[in-house]
C-alpha positions in Angstrom: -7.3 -1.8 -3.4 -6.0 -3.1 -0.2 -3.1 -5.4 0.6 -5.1 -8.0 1.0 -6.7 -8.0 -2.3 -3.7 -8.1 -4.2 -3.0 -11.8 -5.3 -5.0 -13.4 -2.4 -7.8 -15.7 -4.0 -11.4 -14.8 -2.7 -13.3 -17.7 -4.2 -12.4 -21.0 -4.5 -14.0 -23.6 -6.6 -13.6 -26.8 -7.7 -13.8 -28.2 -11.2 -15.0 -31.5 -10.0 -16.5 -31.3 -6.6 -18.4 -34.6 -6.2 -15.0 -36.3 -6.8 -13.8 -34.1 -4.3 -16.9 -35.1 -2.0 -17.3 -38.9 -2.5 -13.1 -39.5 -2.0 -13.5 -37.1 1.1 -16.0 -39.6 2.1 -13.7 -42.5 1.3 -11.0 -41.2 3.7 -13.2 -40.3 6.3 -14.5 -44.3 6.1 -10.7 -44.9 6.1 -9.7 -43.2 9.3 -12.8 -44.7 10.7 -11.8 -48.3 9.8 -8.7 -47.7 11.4 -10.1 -46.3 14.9 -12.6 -49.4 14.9 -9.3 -51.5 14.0 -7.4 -50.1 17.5 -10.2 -50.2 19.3 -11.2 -54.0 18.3 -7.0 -54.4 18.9 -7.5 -53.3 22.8 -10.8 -55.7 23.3 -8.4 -58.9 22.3 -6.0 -57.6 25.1 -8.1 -57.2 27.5 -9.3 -61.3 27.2 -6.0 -62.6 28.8 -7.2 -63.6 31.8 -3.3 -63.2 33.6 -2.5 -59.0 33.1 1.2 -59.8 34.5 1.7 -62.5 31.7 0.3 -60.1 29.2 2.7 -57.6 30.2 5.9 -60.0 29.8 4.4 -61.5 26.5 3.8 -57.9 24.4 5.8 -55.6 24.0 5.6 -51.9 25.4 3.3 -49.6 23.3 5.0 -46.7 21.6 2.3 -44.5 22.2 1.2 -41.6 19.8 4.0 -42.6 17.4 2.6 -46.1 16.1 -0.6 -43.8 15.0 1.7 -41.5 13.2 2.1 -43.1 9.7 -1.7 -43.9 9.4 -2.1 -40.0 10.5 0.0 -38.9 7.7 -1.0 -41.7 4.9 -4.7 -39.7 5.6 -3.4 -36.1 5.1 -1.6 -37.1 1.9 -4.9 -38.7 1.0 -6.9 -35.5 2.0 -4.1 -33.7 -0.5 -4.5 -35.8 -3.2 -8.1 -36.0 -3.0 -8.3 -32.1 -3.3 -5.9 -31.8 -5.9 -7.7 -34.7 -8.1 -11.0 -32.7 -7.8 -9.1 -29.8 -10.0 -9.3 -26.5 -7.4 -8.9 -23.1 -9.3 -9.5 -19.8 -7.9 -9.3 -16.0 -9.8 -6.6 -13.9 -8.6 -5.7 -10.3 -9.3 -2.3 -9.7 -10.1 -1.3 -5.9 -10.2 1.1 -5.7 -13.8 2.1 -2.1 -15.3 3.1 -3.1 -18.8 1.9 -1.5 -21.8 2.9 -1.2 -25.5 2.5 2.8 -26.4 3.2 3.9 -30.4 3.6 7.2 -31.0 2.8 8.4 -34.6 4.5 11.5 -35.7 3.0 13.3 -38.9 5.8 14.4 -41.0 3.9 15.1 -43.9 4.5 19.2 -45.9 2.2 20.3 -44.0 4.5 19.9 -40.8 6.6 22.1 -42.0 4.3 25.0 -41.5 5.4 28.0 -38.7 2.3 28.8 -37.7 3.3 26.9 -34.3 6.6 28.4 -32.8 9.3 27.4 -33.4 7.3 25.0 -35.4 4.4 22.0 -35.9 6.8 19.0 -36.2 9.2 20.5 -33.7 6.3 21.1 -31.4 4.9 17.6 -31.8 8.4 16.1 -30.7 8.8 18.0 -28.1 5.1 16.9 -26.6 6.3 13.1 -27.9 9.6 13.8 -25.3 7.7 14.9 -22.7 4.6 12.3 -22.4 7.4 9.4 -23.2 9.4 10.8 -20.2 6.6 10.6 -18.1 5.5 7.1 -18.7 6.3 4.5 -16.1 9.8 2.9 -17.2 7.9 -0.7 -17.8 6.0 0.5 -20.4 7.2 -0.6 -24.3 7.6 2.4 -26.3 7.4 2.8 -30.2 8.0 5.6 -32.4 6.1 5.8 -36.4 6.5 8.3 -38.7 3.2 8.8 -41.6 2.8 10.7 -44.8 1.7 9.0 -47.4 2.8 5.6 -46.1 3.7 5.2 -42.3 7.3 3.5 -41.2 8.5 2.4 -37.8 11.2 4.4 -36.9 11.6 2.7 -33.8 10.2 -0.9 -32.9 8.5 -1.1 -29.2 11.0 -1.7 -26.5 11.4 -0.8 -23.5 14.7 0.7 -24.1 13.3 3.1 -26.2 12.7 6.8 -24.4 12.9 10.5 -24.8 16.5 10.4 -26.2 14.9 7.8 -29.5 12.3 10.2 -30.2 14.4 13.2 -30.1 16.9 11.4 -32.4 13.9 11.0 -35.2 13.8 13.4 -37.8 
């Protein structure tokens, strides 16, 4: 898995995406309206017939910056418009959490010594060992069986090598 892969959405979609298309549409006709609306704005300067009254009379053009709040009212309407037509994409998050019991027979015939130095000291020592090499995020749970099984130790991850050693 690469570094890009890891929580970096592939595949957008949208759960609505003629909303997302006909509003889309609706703020393009907006910025549109608005061009035509400066453009019709210059044509009615243009018909004073005296260019040095018409500079006394209005007043100097700010420029870029009287276009500014129509520029922005369209972003935010691009932004709402997207988020109204409900975008959702699948990412892959990387998590390292698991719940592991371990079960621990303690039943008579545990107490056999056919194992050295014998089966239920055997089996806690491979409990120890596989506990202590599980990732530290991992919950860990300890239950004992014979005839009826018991939690010994509820899953936390707290519990380690030192818990199941402790069991008897």
């Amino acid at each position: 898995m690469t570094a890009l892969a890891v929580g970096v959405p592939r595949h957008w979609t949208f759960d609505a995406p003629t909303r997302l298309l006909l509003l889309l549409l609706l703020v393009v006709g907006l910025a549109v309206a608005y061009l035509l609306l400066q453009r019709r704005r210059s044509c009615y300067e243009a018909r004073f017939s005296e260019v040095d009254l018409l500079a006394s009379v209005l007043p100097r053009r700010p420029g870029w910056r009287r276009h500014l709040p129509a520029a922005v009212l369209l972003l935010a309407l691009v932004a709402l418009t997207t988020a109204f037509a409900r975008p959702r994409a699948d990412v892959k998050v990387p998590r390292e959490r698991a719940t592991v019991v371990i079960a621990l027979d303690v039943l008579g015939s545990m107490q056999a010594t056919d194992v050295s130095p014998g089966r239920l000291s055997a089996a806690k020592a491979a409990a120890v060992r596989f506990v202590g090499s599980l990732p530290k995020t991992f919950d860990v749970g300890l239950v004992s069986f014979s005839s009826a099984a018991t939690v010994q130790v509820a899953p936390t991850r707290t519990t380690r090598a030192s818990r199941v050693r402790s069991t008897r």
